[in-house]
gemmi code that builds the backbone of each chain (N, CA, C; Angstrom):
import gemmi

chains = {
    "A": [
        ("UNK", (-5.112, 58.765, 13.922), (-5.754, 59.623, 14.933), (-5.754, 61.065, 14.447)),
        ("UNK", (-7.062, 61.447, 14.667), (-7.092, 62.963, 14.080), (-7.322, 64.273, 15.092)),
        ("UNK", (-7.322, 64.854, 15.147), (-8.077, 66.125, 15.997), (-7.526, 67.639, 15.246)),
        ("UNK", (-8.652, 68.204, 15.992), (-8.616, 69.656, 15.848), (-9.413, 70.290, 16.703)),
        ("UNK", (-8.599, 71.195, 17.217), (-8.963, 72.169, 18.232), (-8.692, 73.523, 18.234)),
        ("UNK", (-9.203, 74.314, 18.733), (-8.488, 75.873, 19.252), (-7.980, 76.399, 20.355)),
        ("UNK", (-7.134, 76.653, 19.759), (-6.049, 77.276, 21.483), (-6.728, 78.345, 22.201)),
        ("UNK", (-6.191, 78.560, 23.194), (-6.626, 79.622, 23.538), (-6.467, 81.067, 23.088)),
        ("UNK", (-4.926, 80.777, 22.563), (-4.656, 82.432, 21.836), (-5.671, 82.086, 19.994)),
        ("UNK", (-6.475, 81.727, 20.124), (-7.519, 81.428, 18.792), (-6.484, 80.990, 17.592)),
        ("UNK", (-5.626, 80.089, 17.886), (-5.164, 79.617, 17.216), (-5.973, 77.858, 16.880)),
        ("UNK", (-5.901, 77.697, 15.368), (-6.595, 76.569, 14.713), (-5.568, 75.293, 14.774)),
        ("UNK", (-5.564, 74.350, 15.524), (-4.588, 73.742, 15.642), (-4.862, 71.803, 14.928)),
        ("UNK", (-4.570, 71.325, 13.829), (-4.949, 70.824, 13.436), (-3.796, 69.407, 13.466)),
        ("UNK", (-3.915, 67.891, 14.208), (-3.057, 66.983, 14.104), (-3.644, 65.771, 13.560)),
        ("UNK", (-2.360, 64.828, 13.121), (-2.745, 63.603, 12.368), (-2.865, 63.679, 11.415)),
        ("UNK", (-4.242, 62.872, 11.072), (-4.328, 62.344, 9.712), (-5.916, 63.290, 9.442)),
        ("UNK", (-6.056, 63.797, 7.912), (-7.459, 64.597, 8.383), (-7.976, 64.044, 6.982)),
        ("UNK", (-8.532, 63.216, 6.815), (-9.286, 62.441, 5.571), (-10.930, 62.495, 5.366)),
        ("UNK", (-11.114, 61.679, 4.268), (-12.392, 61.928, 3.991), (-13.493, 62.192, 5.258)),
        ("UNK", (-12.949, 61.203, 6.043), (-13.722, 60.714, 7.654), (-13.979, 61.834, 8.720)),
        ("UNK", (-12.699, 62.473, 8.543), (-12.542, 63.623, 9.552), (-12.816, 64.957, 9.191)),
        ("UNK", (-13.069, 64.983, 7.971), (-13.345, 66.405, 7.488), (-14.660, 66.609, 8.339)),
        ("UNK", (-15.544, 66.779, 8.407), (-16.604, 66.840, 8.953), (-16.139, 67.693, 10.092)),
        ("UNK", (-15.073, 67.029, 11.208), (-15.324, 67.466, 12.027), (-14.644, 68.445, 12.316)),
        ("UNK", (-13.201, 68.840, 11.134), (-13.067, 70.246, 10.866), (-14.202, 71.571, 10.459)),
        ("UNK", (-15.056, 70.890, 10.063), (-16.335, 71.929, 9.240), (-16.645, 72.397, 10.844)),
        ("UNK", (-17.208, 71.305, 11.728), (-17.561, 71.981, 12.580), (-17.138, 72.665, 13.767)),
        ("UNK", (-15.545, 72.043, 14.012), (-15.035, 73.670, 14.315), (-14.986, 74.776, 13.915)),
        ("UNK", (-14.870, 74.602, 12.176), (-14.616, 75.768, 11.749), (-15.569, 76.490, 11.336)),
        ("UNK", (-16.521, 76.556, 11.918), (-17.933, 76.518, 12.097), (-17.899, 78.112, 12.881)),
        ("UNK", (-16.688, 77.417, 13.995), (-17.154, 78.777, 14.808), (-15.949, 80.174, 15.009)),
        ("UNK", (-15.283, 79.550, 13.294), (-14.138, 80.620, 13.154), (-15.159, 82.004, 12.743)),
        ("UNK", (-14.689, 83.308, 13.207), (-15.703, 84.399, 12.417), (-15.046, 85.208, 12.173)),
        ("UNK", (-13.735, 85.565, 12.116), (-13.048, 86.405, 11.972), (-10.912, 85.598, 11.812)),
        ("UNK", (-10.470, 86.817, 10.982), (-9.251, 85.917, 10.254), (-8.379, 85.290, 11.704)),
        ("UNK", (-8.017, 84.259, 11.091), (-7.378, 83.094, 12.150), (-6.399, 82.338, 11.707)),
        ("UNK", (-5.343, 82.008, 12.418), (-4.125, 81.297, 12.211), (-4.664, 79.393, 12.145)),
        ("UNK", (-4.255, 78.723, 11.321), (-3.999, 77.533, 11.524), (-2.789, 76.752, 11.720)),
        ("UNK", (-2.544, 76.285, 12.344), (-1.750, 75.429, 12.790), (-1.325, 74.050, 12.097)),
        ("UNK", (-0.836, 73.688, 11.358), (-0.764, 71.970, 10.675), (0.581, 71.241, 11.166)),
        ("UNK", (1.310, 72.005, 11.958), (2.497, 71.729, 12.518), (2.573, 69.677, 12.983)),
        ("UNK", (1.195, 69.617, 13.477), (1.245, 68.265, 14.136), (0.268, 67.598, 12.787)),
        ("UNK", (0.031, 68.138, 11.731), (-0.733, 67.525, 10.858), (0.044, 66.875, 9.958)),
        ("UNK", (0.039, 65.072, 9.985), (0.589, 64.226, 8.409), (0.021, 63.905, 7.503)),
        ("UNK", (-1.225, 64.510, 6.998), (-2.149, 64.291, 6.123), (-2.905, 64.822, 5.786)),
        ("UNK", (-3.224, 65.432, 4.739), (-5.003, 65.864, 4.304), (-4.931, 65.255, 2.744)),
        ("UNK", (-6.313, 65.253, 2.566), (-6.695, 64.741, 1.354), (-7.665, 65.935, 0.760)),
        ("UNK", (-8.266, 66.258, -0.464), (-9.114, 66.735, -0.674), (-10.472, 67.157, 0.281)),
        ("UNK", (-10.633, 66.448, 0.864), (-12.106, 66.165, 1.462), (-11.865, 67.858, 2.516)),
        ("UNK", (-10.569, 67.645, 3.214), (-10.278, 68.795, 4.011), (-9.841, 69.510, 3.149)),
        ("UNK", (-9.264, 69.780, 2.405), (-9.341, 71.056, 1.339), (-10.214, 71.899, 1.152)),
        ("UNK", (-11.560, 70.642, 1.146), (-12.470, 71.464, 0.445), (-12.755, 72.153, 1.330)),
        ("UNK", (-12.684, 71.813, 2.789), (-13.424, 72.507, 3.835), (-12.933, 73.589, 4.218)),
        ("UNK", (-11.480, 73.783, 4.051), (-10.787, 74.805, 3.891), (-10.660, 76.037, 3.054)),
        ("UNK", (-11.308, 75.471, 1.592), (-11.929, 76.688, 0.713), (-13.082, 77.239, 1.157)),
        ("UNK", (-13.776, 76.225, 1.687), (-15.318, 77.308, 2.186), (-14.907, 77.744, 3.021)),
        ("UNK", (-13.755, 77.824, 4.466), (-14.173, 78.450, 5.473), (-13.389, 79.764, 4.798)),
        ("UNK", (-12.484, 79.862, 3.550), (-11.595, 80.565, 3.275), (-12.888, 81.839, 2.552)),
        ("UNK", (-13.342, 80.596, 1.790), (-14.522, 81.610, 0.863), (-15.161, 82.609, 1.909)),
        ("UNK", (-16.227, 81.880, 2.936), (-17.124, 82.588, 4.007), (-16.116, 83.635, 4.754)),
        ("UNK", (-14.871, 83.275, 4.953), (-14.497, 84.812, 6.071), (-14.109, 85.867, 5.179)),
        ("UNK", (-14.102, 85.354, 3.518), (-13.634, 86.526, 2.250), (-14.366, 87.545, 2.660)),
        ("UNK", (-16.053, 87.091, 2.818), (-16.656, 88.099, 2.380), (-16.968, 88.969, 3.424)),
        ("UNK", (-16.307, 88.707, 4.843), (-16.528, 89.998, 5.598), (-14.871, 90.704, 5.654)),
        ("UNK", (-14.350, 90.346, 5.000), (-12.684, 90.980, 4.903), (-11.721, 89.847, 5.300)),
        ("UNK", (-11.808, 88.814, 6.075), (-11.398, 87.950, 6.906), (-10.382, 87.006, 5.928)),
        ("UNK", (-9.650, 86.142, 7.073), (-8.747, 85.023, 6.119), (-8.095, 83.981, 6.589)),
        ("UNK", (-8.002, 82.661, 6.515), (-7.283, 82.218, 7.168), (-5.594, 82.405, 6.944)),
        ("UNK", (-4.888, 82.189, 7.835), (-3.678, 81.963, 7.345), (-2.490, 80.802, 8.173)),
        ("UNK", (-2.377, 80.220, 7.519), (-2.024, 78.870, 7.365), (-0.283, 78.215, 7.913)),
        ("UNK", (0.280, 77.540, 8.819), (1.433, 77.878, 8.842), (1.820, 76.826, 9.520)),
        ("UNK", (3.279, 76.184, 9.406), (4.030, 75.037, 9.654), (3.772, 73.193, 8.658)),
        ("UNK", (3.140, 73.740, 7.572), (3.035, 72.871, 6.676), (4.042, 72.151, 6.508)),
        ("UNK", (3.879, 70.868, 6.770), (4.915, 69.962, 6.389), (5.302, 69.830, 4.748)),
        ("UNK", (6.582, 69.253, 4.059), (6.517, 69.508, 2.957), (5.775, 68.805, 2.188)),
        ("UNK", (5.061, 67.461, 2.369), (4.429, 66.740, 1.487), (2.855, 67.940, 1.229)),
        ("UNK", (2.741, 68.125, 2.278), (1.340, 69.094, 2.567), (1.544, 70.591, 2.004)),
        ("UNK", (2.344, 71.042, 1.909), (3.309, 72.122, 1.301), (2.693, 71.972, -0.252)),
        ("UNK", (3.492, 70.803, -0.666), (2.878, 70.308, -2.183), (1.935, 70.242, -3.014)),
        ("UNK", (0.846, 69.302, -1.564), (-0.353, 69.196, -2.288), (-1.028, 70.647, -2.293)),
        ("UNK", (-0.687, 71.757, -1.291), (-1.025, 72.582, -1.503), (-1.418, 73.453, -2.999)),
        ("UNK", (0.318, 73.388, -2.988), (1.026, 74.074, -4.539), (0.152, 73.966, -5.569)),
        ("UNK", (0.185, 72.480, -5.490), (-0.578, 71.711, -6.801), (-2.317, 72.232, -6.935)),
        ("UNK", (-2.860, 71.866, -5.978), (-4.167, 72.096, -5.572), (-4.267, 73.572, -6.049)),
        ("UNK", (-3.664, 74.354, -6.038), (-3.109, 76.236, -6.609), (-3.890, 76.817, -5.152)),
        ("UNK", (-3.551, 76.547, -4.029), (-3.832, 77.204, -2.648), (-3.284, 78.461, -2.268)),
        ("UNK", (-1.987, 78.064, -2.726), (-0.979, 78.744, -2.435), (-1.328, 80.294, -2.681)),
        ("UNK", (-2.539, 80.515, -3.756), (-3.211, 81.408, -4.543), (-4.073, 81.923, -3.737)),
        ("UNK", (-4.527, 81.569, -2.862), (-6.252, 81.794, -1.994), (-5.922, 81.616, -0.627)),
        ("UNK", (-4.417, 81.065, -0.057), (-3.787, 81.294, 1.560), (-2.145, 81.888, 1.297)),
        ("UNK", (-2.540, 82.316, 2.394), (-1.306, 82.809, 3.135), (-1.179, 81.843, 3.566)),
        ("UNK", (0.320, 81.675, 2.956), (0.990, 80.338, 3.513), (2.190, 80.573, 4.554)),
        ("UNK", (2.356, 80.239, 5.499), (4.120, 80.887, 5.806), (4.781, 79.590, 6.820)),
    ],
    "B": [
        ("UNK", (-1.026, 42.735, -2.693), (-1.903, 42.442, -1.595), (-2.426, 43.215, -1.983)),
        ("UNK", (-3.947, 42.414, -1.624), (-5.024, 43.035, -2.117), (-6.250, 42.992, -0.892)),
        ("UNK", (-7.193, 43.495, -0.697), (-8.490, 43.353, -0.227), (-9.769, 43.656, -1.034)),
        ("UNK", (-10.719, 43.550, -0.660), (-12.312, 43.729, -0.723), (-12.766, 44.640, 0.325)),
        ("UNK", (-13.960, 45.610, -0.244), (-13.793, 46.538, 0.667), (-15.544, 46.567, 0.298)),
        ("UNK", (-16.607, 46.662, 1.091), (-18.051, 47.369, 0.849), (-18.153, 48.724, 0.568)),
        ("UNK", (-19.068, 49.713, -0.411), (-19.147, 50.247, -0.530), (-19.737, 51.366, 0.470)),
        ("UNK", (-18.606, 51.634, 0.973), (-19.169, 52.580, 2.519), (-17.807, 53.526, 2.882)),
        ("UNK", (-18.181, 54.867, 3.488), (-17.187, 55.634, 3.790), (-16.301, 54.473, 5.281)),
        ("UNK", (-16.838, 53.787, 5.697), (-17.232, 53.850, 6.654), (-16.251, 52.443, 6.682)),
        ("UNK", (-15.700, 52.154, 5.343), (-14.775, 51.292, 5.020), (-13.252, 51.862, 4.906)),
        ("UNK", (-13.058, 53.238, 4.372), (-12.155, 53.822, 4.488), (-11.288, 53.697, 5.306)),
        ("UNK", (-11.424, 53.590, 6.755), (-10.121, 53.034, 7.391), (-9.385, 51.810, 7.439)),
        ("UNK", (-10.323, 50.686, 7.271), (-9.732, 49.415, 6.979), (-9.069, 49.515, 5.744)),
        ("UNK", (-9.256, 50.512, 4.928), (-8.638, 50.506, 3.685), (-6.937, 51.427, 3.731)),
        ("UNK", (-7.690, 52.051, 4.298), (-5.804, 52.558, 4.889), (-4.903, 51.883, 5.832)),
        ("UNK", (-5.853, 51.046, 6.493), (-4.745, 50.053, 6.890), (-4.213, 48.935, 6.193)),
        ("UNK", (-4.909, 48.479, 4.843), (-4.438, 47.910, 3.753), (-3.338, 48.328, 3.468)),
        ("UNK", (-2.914, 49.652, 3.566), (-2.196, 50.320, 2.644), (-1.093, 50.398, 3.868)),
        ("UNK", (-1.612, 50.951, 4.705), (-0.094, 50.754, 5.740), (0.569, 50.029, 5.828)),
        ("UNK", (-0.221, 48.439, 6.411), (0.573, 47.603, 6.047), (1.345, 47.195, 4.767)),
        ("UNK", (1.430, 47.591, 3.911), (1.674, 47.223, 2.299), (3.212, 48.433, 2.278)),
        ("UNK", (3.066, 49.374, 2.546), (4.088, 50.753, 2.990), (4.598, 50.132, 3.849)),
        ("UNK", (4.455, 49.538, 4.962), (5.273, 48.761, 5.974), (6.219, 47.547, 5.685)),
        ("UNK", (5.371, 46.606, 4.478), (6.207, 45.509, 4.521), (7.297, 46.055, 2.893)),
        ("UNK", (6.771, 47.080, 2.270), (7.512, 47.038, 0.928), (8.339, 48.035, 1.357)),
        ("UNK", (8.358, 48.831, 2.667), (9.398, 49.662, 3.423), (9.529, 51.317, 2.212)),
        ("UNK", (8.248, 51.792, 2.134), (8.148, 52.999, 1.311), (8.438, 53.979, 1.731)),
        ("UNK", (9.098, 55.032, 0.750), (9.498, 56.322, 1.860), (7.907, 57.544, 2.023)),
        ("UNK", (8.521, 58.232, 2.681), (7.358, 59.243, 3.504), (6.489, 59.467, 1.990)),
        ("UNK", (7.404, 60.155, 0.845), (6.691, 60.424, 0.143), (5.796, 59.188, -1.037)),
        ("UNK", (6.112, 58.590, -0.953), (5.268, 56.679, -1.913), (4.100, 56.529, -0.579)),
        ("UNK", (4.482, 56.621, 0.511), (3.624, 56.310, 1.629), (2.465, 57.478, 1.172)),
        ("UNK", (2.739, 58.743, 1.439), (1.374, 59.990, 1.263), (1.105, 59.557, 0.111)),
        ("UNK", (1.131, 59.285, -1.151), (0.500, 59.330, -2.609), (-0.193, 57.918, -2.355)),
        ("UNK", (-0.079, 56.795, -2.427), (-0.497, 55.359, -1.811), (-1.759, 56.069, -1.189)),
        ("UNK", (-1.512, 56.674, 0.727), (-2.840, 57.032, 0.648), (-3.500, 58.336, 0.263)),
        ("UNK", (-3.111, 58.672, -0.957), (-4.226, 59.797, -1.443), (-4.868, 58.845, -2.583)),
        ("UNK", (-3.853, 58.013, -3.140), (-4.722, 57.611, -4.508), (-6.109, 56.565, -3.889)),
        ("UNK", (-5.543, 55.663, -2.395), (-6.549, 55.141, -2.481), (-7.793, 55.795, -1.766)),
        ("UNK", (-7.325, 56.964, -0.863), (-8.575, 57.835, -0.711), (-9.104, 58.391, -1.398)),
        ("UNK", (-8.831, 58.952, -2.453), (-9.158, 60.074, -3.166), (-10.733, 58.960, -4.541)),
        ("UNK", (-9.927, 57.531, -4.843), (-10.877, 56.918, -5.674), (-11.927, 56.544, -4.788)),
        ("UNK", (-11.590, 55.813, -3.645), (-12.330, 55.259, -2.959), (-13.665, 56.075, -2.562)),
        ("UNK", (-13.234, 56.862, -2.269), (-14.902, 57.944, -1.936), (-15.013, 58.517, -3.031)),
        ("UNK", (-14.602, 58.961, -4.365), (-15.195, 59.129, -5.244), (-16.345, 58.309, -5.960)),
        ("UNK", (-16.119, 57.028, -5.770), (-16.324, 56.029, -5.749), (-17.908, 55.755, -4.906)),
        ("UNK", (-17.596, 55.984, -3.876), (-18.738, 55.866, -2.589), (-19.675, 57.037, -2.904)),
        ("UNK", (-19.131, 58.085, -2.855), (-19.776, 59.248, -3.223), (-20.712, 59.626, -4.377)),
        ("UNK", (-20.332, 59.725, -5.639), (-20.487, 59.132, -7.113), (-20.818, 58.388, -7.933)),
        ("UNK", (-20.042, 57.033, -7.482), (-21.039, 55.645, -8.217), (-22.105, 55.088, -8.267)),
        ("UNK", (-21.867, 54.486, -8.970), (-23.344, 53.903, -9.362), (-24.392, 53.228, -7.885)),
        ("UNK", (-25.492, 53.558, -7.834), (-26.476, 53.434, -6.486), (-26.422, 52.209, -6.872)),
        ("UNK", (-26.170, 51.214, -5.740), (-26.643, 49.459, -5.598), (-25.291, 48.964, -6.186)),
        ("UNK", (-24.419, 50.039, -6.246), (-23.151, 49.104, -7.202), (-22.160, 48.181, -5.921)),
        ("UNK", (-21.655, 47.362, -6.475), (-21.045, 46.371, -5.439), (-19.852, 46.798, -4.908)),
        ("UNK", (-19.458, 45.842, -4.332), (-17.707, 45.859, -3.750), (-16.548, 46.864, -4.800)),
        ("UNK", (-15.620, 47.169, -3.791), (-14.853, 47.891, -3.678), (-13.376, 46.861, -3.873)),
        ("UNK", (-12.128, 46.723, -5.047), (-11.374, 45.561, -4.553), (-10.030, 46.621, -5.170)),
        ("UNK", (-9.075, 46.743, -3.893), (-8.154, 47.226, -4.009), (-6.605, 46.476, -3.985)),
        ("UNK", (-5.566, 46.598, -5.254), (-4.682, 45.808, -4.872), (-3.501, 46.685, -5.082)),
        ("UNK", (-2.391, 46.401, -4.300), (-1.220, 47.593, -4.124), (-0.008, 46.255, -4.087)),
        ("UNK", (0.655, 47.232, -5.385), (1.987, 46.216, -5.637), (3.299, 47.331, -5.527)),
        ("UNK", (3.941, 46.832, -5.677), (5.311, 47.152, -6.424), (5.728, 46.363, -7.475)),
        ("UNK", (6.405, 47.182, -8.890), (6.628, 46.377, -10.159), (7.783, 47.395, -11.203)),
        ("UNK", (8.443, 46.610, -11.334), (9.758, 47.390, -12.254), (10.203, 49.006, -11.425)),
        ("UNK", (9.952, 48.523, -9.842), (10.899, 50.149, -9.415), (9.327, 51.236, -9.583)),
        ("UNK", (8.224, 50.679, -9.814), (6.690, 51.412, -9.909), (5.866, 51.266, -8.491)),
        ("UNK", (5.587, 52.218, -7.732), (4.095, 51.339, -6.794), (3.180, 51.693, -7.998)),
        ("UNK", (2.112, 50.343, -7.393), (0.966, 49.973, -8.636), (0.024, 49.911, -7.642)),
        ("UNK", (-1.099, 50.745, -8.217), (-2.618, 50.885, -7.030), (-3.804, 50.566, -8.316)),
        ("UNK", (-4.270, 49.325, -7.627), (-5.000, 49.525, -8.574), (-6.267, 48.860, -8.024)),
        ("UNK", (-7.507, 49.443, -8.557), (-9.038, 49.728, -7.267), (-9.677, 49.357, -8.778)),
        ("UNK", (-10.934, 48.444, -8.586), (-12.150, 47.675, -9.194), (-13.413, 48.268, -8.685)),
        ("UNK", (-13.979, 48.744, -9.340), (-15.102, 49.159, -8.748), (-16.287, 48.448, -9.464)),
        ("UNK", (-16.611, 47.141, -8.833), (-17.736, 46.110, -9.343), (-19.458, 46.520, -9.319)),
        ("UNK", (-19.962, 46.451, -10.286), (-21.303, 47.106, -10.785), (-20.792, 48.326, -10.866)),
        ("UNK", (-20.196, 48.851, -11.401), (-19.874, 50.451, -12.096), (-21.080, 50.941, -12.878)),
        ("UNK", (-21.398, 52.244, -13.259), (-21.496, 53.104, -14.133), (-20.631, 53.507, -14.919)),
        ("UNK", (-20.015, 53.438, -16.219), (-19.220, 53.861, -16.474), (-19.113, 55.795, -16.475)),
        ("UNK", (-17.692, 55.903, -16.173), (-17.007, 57.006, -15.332), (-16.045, 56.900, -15.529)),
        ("UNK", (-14.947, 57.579, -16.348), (-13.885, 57.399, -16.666), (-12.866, 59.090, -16.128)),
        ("UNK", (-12.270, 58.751, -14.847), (-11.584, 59.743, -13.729), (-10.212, 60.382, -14.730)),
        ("UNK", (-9.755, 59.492, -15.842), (-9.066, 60.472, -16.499), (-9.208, 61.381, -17.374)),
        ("UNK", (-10.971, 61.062, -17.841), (-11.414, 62.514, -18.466), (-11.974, 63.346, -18.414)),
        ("UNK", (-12.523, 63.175, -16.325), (-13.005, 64.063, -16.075), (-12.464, 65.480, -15.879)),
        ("UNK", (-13.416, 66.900, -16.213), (-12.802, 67.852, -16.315), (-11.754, 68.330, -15.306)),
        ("UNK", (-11.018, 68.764, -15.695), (-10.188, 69.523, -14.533), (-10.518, 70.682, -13.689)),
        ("UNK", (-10.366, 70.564, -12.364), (-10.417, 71.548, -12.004), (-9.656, 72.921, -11.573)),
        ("UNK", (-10.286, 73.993, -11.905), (-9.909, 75.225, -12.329), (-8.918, 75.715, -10.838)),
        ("UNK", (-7.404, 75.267, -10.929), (-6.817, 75.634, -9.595), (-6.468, 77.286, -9.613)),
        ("UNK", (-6.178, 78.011, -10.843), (-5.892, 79.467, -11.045), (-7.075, 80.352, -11.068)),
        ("UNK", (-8.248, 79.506, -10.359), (-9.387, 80.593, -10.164), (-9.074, 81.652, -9.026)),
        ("UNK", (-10.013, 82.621, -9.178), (-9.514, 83.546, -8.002), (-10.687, 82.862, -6.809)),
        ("UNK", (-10.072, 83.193, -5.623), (-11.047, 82.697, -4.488), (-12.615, 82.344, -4.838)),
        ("UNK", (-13.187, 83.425, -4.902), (-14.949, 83.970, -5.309), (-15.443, 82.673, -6.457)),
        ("UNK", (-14.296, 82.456, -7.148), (-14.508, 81.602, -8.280), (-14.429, 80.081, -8.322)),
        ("UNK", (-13.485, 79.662, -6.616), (-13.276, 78.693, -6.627), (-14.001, 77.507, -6.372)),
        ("UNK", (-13.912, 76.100, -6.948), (-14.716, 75.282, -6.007), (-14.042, 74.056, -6.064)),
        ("UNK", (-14.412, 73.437, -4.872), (-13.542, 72.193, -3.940), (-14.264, 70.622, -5.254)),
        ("UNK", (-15.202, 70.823, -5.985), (-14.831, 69.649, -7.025), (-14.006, 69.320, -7.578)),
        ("UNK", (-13.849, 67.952, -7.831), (-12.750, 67.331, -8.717), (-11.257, 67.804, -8.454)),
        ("UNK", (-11.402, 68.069, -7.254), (-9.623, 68.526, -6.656), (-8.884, 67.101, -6.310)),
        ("UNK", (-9.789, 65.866, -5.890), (-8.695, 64.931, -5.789), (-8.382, 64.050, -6.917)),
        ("UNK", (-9.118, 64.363, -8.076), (-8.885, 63.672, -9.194), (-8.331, 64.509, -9.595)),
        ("UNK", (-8.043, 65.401, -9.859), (-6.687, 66.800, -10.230), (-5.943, 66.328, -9.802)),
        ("UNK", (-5.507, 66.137, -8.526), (-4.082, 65.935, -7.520), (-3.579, 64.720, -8.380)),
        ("UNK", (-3.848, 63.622, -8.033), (-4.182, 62.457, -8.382), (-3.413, 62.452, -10.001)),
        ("UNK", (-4.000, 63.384, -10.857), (-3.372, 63.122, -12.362), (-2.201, 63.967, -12.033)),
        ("UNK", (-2.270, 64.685, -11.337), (-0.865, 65.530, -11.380), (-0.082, 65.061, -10.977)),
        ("UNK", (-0.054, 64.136, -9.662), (0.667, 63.665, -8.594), (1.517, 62.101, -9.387)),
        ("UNK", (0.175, 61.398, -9.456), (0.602, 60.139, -9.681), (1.603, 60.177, -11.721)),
        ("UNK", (2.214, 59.156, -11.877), (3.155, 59.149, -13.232), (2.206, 58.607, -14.414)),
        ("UNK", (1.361, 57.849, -14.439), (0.177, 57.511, -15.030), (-1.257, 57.004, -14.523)),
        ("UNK", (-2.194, 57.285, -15.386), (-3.395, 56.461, -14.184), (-4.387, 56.470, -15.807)),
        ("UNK", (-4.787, 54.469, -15.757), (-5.434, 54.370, -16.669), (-6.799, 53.829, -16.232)),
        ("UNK", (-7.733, 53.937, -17.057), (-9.310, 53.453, -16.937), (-9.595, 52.366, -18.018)),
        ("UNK", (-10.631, 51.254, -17.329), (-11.391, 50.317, -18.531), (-12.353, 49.859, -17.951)),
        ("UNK", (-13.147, 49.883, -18.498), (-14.376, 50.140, -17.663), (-14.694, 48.745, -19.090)),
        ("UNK", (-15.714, 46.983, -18.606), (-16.315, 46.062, -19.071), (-16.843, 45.718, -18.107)),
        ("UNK", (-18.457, 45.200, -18.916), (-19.169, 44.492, -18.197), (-19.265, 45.185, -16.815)),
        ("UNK", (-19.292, 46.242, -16.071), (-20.446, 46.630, -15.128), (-18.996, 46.872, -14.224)),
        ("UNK", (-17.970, 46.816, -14.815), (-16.408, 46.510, -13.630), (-15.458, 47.942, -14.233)),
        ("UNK", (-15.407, 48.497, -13.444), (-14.178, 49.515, -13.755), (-12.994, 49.674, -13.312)),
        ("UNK", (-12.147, 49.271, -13.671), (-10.473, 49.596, -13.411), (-9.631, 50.724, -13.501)),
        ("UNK", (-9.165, 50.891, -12.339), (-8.502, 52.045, -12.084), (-6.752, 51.693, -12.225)),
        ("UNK", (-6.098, 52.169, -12.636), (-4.541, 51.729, -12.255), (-4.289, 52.914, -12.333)),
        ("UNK", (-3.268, 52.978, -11.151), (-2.661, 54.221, -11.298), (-0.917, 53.909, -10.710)),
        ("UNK", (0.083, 54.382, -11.543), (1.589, 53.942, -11.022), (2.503, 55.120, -10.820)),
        ("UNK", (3.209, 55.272, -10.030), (4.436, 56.268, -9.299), (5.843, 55.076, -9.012)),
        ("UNK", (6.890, 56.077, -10.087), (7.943, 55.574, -10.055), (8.540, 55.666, -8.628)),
        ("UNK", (9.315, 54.779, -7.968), (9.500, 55.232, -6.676), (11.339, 55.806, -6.855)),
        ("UNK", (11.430, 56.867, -5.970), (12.849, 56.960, -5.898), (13.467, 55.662, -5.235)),
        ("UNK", (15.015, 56.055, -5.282), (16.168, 54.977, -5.032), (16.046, 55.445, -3.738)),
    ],
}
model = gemmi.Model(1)
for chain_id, residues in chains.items():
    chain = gemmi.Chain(chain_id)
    for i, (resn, *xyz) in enumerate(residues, 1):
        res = gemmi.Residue()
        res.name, res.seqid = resn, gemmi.SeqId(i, " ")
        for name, pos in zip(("N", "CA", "C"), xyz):
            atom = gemmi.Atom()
            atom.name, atom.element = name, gemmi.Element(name[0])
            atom.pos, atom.b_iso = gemmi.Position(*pos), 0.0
            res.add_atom(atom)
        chain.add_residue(res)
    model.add_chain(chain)
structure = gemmi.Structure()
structure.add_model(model)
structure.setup_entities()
């Protein structure tokens, strides 16, 4: 089971499992991020590439008006793939 | 244990429940469980995504062997495509520079302890093995 939503304090709140399947429907929340924003992965046990990627574009698109995401309660497996992936480089991780 | 899978995203979850159950009965820890399903997500839609147009079934089999999990995915009517020599992707780019290709076949060689290709007759084999801790 996947989801993602936004809080009310515009926090990105992302749970489950977020795979090839579900990326999509991160894009289109994050669709309507426009300015820098916290994510949430606290309730998240999974991503694969597919959400990565979606995570570099929304990272790329808020670059270019100053903007950023920043990223926080990563579990450690997700922590990792981060590392590896070299994220760690292009988010604020905390 | 193994399955057959059609070439469809749309197969992807029956395919992780392959794998759950398989993590369930061989009793894997958190971390054999996440790599299990990245390797078989990460081929599987490469696979779907990538391969060859009109190419057939999808056949995934997940063992344990000498203290190894063993994943290993057939991709019947292939193109040959060989995932361990595709280029790497550039993780020390700066943002502006970056791009989301070939990041799960990166992970994947980094992550997993070996992962070999043989690609005959129209069939490509994937193996890929992770020593498991005690």
């Amino acid at each position: 089971m996947f989801d993602v939503r936004i809080g009310d304090d515009g926090v990105v709140v992302l749970s489950g499992r977020c795979d090839a399947v579900q990326a999509d429907r991160v894009r289109e929340v994050m669709d309507g991020v426009r300015a820098s924003a916290v994510v949430d992965f606290k309730e998240l046990d999974y991503i694969s590439s597919a959400g990565l990627g979606v995570l570099l574009g929304v990272q790329k698109r808020l670059s270019e008006t100053g903007h950023r995401l920043t990223l926080v309660n990563l579990n450690h497996h997700i922590r990792e793939i981060f590392r590896i992936a070299g994220f760690d480089n292009v988010f604020e991780i905390r | 244990m193994q399955a057959t899978f059609r070439r469809d995203l749309g197969e992807l979850e029956r395919a992780f429940r392959l794998a759950d159950k398989f993590a369930r009965e061989r009793r894997l820890g958190e971390t054999a469980v996440y790599l299990l399903n990245l390797a078989v997500e990460e081929i599987f839609t490469n696979i779907v995504k990538h391969g060859a147009r009109g190419g057939g079934d999808i056949a995934i089999a997940l063992d344990v062997a000498g203290g190894e999990l063993v994943v290993e995915i057939v991709e019947h009517g292939a193109q040959p495509f060989d995932p361990t020599q595709a280029p790497e992707a550039d993780v020390r780019a700066p943002l502006d520079e970056r791009q989301p290709g070939g990041l799960g076949l990166y992970m994947l060689r980094k992550l997993m302890d070996d992962m070999t290709y043989e690609y005959t007759d129209g069939e490509a084999h994937i193996r890929m093995t992770k020593r498991l801790e005690d």
